[in-house]
ROVEXVEX-415175 format. One record per residue (C-alpha): residue number from 1; x, z, y. Coordinates in Angstrom, 2 decimals, padded with zeros to 5 digits. Each point is the difference from the previous one (the first is absolute). Example, Ala and Ser with C-alpha at 12.3 -4.5 7.8 and 13.67 -1.06 7.14 Angstrom:
% ROVEXVEX-415175
(pt 1; (012.30; 007.80; -004.50))
(pt 2; (001.37; -000.66; 003.44))
//
This chain:
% ROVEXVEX-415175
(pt 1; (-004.54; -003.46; 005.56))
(pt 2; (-003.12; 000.69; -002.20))
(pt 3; (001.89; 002.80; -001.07))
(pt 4; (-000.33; 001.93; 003.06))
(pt 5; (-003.81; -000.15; 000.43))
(pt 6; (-000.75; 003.10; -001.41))
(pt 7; (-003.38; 001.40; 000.62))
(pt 8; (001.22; 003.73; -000.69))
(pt 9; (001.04; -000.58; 003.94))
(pt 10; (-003.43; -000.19; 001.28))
(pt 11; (-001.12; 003.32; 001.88))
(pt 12; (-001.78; 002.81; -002.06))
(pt 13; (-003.78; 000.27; 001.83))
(pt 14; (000.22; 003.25; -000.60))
(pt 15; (002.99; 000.87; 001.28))
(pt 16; (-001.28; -002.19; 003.13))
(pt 17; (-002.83; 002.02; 000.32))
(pt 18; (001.80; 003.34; -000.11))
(pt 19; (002.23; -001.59; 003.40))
(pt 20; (-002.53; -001.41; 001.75))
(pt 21; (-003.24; 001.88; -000.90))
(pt 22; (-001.53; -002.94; -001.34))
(pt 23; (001.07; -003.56; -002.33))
(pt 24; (000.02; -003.19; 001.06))
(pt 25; (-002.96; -002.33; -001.31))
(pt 26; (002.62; -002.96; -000.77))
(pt 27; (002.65; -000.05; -003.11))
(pt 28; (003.34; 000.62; 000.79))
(pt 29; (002.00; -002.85; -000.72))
(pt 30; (002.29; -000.10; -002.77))
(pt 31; (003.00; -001.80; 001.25))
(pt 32; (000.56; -001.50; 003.22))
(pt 33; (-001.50; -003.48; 001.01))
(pt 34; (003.21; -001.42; 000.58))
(pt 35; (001.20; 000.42; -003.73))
(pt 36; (-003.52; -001.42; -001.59))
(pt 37; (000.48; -002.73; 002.49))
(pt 38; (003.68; -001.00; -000.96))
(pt 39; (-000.57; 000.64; -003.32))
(pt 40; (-002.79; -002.22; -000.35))
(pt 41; (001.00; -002.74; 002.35))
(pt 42; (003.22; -000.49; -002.16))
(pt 43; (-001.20; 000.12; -003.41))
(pt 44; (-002.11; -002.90; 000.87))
(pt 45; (002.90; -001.44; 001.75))
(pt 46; (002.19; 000.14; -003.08))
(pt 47; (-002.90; -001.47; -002.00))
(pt 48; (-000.40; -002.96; 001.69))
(pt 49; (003.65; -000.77; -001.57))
(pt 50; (-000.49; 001.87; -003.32))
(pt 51; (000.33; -002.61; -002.89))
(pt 52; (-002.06; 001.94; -001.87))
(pt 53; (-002.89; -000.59; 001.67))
(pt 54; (-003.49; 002.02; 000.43))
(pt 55; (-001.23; 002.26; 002.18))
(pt 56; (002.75; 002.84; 000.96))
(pt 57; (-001.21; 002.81; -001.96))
(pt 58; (-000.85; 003.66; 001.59))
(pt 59; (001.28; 002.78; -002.38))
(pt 60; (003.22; 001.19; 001.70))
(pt 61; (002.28; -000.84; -003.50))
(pt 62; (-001.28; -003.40; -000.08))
(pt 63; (000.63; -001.21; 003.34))
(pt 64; (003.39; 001.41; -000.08))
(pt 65; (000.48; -002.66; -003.23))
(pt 66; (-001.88; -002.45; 002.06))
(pt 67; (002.53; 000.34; 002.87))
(pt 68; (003.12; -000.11; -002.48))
(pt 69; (-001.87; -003.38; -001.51))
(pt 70; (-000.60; -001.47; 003.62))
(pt 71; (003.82; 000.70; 001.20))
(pt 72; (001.10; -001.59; -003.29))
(pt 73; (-001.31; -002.82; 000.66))
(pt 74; (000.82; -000.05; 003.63))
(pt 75; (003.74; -000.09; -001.49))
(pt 76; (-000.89; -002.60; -002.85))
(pt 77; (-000.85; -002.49; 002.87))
(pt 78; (001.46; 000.94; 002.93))
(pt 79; (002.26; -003.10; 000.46))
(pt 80; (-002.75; -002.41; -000.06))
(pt 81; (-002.46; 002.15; 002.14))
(pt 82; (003.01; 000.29; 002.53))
(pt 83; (000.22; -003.85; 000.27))
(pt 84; (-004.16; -000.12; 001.09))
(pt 85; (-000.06; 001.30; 003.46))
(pt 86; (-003.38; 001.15; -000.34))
(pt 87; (000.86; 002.18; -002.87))
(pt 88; (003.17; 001.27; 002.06))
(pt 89; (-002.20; 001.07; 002.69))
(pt 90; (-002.81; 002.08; -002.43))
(pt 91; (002.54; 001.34; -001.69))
(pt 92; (001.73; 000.90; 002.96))
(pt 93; (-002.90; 001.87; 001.34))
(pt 94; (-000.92; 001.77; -003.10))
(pt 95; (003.77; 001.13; -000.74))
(pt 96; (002.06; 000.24; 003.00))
(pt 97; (-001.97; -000.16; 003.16))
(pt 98; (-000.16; 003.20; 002.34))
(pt 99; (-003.66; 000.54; 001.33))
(pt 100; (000.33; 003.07; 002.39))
(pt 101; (-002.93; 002.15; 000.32))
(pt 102; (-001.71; -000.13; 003.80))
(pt 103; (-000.89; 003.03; 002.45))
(pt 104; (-002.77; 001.02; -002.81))
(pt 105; (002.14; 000.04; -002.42))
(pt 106; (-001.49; -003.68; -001.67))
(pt 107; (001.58; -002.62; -001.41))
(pt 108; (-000.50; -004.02; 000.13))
(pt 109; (001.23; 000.15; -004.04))
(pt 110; (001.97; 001.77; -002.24))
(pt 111; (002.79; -001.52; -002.04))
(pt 112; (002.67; 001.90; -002.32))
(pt 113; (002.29; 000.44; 002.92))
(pt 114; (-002.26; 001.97; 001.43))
(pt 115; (-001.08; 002.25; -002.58))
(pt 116; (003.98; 000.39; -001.01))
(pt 117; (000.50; 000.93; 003.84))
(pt 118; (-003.07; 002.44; -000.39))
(pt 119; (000.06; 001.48; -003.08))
(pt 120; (003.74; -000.57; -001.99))
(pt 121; (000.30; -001.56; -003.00))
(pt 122; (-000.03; 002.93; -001.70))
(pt 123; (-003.25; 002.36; -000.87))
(pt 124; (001.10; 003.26; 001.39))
(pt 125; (-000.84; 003.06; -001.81))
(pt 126; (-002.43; 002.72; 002.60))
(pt 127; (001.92; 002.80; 001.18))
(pt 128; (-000.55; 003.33; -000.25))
(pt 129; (-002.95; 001.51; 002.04))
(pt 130; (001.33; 003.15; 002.20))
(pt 131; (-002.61; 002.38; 000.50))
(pt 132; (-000.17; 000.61; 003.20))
(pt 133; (-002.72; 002.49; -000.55))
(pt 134; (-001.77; 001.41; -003.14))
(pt 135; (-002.54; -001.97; -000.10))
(pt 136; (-000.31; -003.77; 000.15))
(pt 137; (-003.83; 000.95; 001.52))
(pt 138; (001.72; 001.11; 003.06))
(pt 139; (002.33; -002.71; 000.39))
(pt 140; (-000.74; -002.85; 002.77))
(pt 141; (002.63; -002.01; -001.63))
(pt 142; (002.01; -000.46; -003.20))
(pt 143; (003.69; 000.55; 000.27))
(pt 144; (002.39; -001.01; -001.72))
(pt 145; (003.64; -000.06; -000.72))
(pt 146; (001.65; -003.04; -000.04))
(pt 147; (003.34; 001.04; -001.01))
(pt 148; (-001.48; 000.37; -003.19))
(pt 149; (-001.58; -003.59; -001.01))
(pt 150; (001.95; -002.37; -002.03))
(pt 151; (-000.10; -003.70; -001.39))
(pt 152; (-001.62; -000.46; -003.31))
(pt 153; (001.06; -002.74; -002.48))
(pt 154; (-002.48; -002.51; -000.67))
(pt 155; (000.24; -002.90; -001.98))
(pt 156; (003.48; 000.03; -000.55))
(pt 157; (000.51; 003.14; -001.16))
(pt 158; (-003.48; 000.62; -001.64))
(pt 159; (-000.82; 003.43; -001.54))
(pt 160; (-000.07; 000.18; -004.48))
(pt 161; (-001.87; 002.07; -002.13))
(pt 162; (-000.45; 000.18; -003.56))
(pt 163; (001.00; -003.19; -002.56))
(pt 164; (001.49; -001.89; 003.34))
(pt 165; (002.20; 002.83; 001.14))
(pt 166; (001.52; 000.27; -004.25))
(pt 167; (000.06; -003.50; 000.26))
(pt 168; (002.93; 000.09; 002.86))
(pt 169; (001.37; 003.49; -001.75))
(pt 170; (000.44; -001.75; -003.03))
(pt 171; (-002.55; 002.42; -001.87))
(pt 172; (-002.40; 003.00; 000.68))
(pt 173; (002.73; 002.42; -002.05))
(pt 174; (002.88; -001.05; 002.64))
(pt 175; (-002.54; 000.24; 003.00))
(pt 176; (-001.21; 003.69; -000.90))
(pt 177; (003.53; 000.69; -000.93))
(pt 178; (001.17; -001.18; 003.53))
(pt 179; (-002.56; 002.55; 001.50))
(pt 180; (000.71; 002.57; -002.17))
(pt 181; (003.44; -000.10; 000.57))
(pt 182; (-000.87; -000.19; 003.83))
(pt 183; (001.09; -003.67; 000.71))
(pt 184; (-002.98; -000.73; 001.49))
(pt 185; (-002.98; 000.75; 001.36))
(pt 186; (-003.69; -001.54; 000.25))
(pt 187; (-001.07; -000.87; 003.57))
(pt 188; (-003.15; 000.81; -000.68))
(pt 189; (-002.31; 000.36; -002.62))
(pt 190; (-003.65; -001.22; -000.61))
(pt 191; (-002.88; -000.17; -002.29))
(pt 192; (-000.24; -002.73; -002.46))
(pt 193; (-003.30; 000.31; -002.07))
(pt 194; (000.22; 004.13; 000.72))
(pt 195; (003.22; -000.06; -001.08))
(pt 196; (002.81; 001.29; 002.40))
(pt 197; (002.30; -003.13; 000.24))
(pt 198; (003.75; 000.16; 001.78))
(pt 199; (000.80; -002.31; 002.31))
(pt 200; (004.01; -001.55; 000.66))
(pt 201; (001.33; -002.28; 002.32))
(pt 202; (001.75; -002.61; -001.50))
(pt 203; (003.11; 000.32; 001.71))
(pt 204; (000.19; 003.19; -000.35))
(pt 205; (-000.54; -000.59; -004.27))
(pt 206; (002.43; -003.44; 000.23))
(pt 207; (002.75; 002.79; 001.92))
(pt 208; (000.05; 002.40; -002.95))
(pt 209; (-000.23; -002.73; -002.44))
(pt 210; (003.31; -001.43; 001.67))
(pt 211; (001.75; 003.83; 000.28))
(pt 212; (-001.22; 000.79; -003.25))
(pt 213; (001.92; -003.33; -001.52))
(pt 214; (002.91; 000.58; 002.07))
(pt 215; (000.86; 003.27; -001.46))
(pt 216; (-001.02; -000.89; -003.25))
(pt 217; (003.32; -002.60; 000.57))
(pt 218; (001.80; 002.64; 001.04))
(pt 219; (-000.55; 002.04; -003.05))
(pt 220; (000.53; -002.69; -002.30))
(pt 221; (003.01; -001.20; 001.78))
(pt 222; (001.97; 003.53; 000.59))
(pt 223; (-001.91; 001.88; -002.42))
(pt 224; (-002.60; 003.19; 000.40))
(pt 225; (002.30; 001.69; 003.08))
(pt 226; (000.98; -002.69; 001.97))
(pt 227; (-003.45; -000.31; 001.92))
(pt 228; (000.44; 003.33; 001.07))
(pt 229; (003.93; -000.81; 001.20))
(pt 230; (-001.29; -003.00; 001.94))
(pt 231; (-002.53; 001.92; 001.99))
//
């Protein structure tokens, strides 16, 4: 969810001003008021069960950990929590309860239910903008196409660079070999101390790591030729 408050959303004035002949004197808002709402009603929400303890954190990274550390231990004591019927109840609430929004669009609460019903559970990747005309100036509104926006892995399938992604290659030598050899390729690449720095998914490094060893069995078993025969 923090994720998708991105303040490169909020309205250029000057491309306000060349619509409408003049800018509004208020900031455009980032993201919408629903998402800062959710967002910040659950992390506090998860907190209040985090056996970590202290204050949920604000820095997008660290209350993703903070979330992971407060369903942990949501799991650790779940059977004795679900023998206490006030903790069956919060917990209820916070996890599980639907809270439909009313005529104006407002909610009583938000739980994780609702954000899942909302939002997925996946971060979705923006899709292409189609430009409807040449100039975003002369746009009333952004379009976009839909088709094109796609889930992208999060924690599960987080994205390597540098000594983590050799680490899962085995070594830097068989990770630029893999590239060279066009076995893979970064998903993106970024700037580590001015340095350009490749990025990999790890599955996508653990998937050649696994073809890469089944061949080399094939090789060793049928000898240089035989790979080639089984494909």
């Amino acid at each position: 969810m923090r994720s998708l408050i991105d303040p490169t959303s909020a309205i250029v004035y000057e491309d306000r001003a060349r619509r409408t002949g003049s800018a509004s004197p208020e900031a455009p808002a980032p993201a919408s008021a629903d998402l800062i709402d959710a967002s910040e009603a659950l992390q506090k929400g998860l907190w209040r069960w985090s056996p970590s303890g202290g204050w949920p954190r604000s820095d997008a990274a660290e209350a993703f950990d903070d979330a992971e550390a407060a369903a942990a231990g949501i799991r650790a004591h779940l059977d004795a929590w679900l023998s206490d019927e006030d903790d069956v109840v919060s917990l209820n609430a916070l996890l599980l309860e639907r809270h439909p929004a009313d005529d104006d669009g407002v909610r009583v609460a938000w739980s994780v239910q609702d954000a899942l019903d909302k939002w997925g559970a996946e971060r979705r990747e923006q899709p292409v903008e189609g430009a409807v005309t040449a100039s975003r100036a002369l746009r009333p509104d952004r379009v976009f196409d839909e088709s094109t926006a796609r889930p992208i892995a999060e924690a599960g399938d987080p994205l390597l660079g540098g000594k983590q992604a050799a680490d899962v290659a085995g070594s830097l030598r068989t990770l630029q070999r893999w590239r060279k050899d066009g076995e893979i390729e970064p998903e993106r690449t970024t700037y580590v101390a001015g340095r350009a720095t490749p990025l990999y998914r790890r599955s996508a490094l653990l998937a050649v790591k696994e073809r890469m060893a089944a061949a080399k069995n094939v090789r060793d078993e049928g000898g240089r030729y035989a790979e080639a025969d089984a494909a």
